[in-house]
C-alpha positions as CSV (number, residue, x, y, z in Angstrom):
1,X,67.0,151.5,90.4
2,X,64.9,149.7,88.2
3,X,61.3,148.7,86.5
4,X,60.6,146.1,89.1
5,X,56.6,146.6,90.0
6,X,55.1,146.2,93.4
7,X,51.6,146.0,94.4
8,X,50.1,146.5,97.3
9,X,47.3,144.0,97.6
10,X,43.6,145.5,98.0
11,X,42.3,146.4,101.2
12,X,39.0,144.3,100.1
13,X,41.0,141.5,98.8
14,X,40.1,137.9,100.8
15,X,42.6,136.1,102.9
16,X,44.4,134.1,99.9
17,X,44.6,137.2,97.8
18,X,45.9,139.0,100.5
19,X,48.3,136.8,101.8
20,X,49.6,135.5,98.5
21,X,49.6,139.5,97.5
22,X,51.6,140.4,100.3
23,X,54.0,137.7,100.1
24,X,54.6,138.9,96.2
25,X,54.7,142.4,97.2
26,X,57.7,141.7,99.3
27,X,59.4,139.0,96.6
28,X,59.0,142.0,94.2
29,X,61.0,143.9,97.0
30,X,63.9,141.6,97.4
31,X,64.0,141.6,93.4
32,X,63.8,145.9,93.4
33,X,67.0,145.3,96.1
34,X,69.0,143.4,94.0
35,X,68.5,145.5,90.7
36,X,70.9,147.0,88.5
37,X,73.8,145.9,90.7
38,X,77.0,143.6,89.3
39,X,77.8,140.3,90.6
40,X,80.4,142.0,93.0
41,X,78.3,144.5,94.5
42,X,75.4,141.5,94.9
43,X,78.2,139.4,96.4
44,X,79.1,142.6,98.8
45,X,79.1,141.7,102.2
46,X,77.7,143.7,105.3
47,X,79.9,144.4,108.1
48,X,82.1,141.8,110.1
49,X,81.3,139.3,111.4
50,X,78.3,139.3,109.1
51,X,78.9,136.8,106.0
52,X,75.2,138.7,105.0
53,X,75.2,139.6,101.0
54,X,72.5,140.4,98.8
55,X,73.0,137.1,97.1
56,X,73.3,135.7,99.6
57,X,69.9,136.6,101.0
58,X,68.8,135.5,97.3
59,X,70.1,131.9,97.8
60,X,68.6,131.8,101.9
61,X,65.6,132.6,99.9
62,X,65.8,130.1,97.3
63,X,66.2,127.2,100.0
64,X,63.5,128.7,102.3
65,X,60.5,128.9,99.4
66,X,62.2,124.9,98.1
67,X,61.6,124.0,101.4
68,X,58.2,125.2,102.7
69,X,56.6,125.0,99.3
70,X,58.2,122.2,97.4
71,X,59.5,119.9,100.7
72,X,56.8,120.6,103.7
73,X,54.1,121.4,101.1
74,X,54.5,119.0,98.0
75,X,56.2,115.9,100.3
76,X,59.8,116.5,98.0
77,X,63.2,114.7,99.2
78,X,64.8,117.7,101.2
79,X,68.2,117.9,98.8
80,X,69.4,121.4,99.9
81,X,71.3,123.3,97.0
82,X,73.5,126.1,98.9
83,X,74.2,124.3,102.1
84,X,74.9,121.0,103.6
85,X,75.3,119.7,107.2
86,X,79.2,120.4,107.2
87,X,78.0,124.3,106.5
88,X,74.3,125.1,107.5
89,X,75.2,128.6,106.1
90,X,76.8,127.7,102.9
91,X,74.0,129.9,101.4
92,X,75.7,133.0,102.9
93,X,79.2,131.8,103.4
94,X,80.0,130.8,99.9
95,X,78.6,133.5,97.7
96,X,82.6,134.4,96.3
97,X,82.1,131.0,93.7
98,X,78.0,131.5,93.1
99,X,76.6,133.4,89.7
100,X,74.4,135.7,90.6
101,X,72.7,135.6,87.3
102,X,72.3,131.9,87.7
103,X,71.2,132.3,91.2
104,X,68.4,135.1,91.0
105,X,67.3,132.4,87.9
106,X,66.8,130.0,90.6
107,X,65.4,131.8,93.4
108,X,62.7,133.0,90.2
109,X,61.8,129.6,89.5
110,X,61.2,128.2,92.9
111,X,59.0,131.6,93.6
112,X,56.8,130.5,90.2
113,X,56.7,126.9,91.8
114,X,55.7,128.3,94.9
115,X,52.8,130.2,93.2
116,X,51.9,127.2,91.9
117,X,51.7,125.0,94.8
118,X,49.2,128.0,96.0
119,X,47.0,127.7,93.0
120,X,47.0,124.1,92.8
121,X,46.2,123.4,96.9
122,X,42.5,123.2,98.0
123,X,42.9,126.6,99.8
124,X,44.6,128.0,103.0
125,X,43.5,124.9,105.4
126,X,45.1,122.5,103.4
127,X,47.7,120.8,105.8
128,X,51.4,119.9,104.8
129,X,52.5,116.8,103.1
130,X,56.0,116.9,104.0
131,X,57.6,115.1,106.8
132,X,58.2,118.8,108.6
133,X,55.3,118.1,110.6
134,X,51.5,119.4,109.9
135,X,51.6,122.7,108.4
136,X,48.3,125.0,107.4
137,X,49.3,126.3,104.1
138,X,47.7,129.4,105.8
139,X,50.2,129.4,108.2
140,X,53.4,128.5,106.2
141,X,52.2,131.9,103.3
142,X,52.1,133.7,106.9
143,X,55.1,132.4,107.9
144,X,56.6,133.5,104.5
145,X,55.4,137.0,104.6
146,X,57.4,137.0,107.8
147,X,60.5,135.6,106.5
148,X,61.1,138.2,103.5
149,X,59.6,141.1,105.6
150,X,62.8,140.4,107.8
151,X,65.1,139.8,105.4
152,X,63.8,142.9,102.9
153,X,65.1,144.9,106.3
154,X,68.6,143.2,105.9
155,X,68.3,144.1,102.0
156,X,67.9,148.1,102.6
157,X,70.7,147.9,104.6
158,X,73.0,146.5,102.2
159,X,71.9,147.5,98.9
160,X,72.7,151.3,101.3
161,X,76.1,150.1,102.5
162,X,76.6,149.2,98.5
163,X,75.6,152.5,96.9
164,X,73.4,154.5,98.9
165,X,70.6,153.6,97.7
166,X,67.2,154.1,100.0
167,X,63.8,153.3,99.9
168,X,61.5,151.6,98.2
């Protein structure tokens, strides 16, 4: 499919190595998804009723790092960029007008600032800034892991579906 690298993360590694490694390992995974495909085939939907896409598991993934990282984490104004109350899934419903190139961009950047925020916090126990409520940042990298581990599952499937494509 493509160059995209994954790494396990050590066995010995500590708890923020592992956690943070883990949660790369399975960015690197949606990435390895979405490789080498057109903006059609990213915009390819599942099956019906589904509106699931490959971009648009990009752009779910884009709001979800914004908003755990940048909003719960950093204390950000919570300005969503795919949906809005009128469509809480605008993310996956309005893929037909995104650019994918635009939006894989995006989701990039807001995984970088994620990083960040990890680097820059006083460890795992630090609690959440944002208005969310009070978050370990422990819990919200756990929580992370989670939510791509799902979605990666969702990924197989379609980047299959698109062109049979398995594994990895």
């Amino acid at each position: 499919m493509t160059d995209v690298q994954r790494q396990e993360p050590s066995p010995d590694a500590g708890e923020l190595e592992m956690l943070t490694g883990w949660l790369d390992y399975h960015r690197a995974t949606l990435e390895l998804k979405c490789s080498g495909l057109t903006d059609e085939q990213l915009k390819t939907r599942s099956v019906p009723p589904s509106s699931l896409s490959l971009l648009g598991l990009v752009r779910h993934l884009y709001e979800v790092e914004r908003g755990w990282f940048r909003v719960t984490m950093g204390g950000a104004p919570d300005v969503a960029v795919y949906y809005s109350e009128a469509n809480r899934d605008g993310e996956f419903d309005d893929v037909g007008t995104g650019d994918a190139a635009t939006d894989l961009a995006r989701w990039r950047a807001e995984c970088d600032y994620s990083r960040q925020v990890v680097a820059d916090s006083s460890g795992l126990d630090q609690r959440s800034a944002g208005r969310e409520g009070s978050f370990t940042l422990r819990w919200i990298v756990t929580h992370m892991v989670e939510e791509y581990a799902r979605h990666n599952g969702h990924a197989d499937l379609l980047r299959e579906r698109i062109d049979g494509a398995t594994g990895d």
